[in-house]
C-alpha positions in Angstrom: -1.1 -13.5 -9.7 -3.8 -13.1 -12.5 -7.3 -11.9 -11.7 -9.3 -12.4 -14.9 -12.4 -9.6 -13.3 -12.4 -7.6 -9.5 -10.2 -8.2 -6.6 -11.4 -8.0 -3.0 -9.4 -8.4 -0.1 -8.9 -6.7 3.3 -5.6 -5.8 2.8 -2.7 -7.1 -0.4 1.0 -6.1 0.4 3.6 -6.2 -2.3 7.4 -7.1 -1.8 10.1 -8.5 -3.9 9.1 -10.4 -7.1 5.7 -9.8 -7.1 3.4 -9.8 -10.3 -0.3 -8.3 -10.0 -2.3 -8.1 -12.7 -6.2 -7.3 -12.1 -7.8 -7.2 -15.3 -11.2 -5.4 -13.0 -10.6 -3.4 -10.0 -9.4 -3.9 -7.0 -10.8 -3.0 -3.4 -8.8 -3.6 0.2 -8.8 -1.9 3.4 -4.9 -1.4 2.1 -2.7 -1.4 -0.7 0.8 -1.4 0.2 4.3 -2.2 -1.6 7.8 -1.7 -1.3 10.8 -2.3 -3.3 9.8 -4.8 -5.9 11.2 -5.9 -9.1 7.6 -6.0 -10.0 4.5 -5.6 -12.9 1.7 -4.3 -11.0 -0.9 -3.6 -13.5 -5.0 -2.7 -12.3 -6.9 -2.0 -15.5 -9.9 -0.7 -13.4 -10.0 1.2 -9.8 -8.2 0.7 -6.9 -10.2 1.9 -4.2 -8.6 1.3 -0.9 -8.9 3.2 2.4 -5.4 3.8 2.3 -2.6 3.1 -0.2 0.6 2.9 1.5 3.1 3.1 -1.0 7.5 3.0 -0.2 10.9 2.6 -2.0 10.2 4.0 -5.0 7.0 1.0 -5.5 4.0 2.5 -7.4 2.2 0.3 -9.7 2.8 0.4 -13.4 -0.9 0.8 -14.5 -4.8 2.1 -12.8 -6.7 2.3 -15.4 -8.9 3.6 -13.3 -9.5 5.7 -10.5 -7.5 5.8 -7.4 -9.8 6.3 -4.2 -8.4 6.8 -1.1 -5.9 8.1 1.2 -2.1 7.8 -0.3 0.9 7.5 2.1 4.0 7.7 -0.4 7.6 9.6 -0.9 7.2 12.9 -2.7 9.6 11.4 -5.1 6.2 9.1 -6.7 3.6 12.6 -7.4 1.3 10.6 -5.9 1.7 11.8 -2.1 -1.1 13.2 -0.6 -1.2 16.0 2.4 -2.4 13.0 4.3 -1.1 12.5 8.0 -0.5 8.9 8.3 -2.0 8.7 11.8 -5.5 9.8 10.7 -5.8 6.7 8.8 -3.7 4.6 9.8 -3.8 2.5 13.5 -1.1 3.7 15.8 0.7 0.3 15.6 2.5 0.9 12.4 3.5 4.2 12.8 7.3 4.9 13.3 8.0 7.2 15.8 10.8 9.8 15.7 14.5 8.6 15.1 12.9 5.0 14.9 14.5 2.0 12.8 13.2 -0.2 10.2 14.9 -3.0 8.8 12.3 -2.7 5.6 13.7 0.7 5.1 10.1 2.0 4.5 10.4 5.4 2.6 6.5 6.2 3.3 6.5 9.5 5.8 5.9 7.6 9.2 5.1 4.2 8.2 7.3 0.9 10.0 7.2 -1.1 7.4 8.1 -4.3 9.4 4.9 -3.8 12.0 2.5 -3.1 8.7 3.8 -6.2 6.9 3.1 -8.4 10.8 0.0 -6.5 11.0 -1.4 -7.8 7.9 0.0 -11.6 8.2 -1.9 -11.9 11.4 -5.1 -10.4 10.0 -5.2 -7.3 12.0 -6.0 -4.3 11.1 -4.3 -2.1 9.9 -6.7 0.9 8.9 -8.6 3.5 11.6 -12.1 2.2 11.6 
């Protein structure tokens, strides 16, 4: 997908073969990705509550600032001491010893319940 100025949304989730470029900023409740074979590219801001972010997925360009809470690996230098729970709802946290078949690197987050979260238009962000 091409956005020629600013991208709002409440949430944008990236998996597999997707292409993002945002030529503006973009601004979501949440910002997530995993595993893609991807160009994610956001020339200005990406301001999101929280930017959950698993299997080695980080996008290629901000050009900007990013605002927010970041969920990620320690392997991307973009973690944050951020506990998952204070931002995100308790419905798409993994708990202890859990599975999930999206193999979701991100400390905490079930990918799978995230991803269902956000197709039914749930929310997926504390407040």
């Amino acid at each position: 997908m091409v956005v020629l100025g600013d991208l709002r949304a409440a949430n944008v989730y990236l998996e597999g073969d997707a292409k993002l470029l945002v030529l503006g900023s973009v601004t979501v409740d949440a910002f997530a990705g995993n595993m893609t074979d991807k160009l994610v590219m956001i020339h200005g801001d990406l301001r999101a509550k929280v930017t959950v972010l698993s299997g080695e997925f980080g996008p290629d360009l901000v050009g900007g600032t990013l605002h927010g809470a970041v969920v990620a690996p320690a392997c991307l230098d973009l973690a944050q001491d951020v506990d998952p729970a204070s931002v995100l709802v308790p419905e798409v946290l993994r708990t202890d010893g859990e599975d999930d078949w999206r193999s979701f690197d991100a400390p905490r987050v079930h990918g799978g319940r995230l991803l269902s979260r956000i197709d039914e238009g749930l929310p997926v962000v504390l407040g």
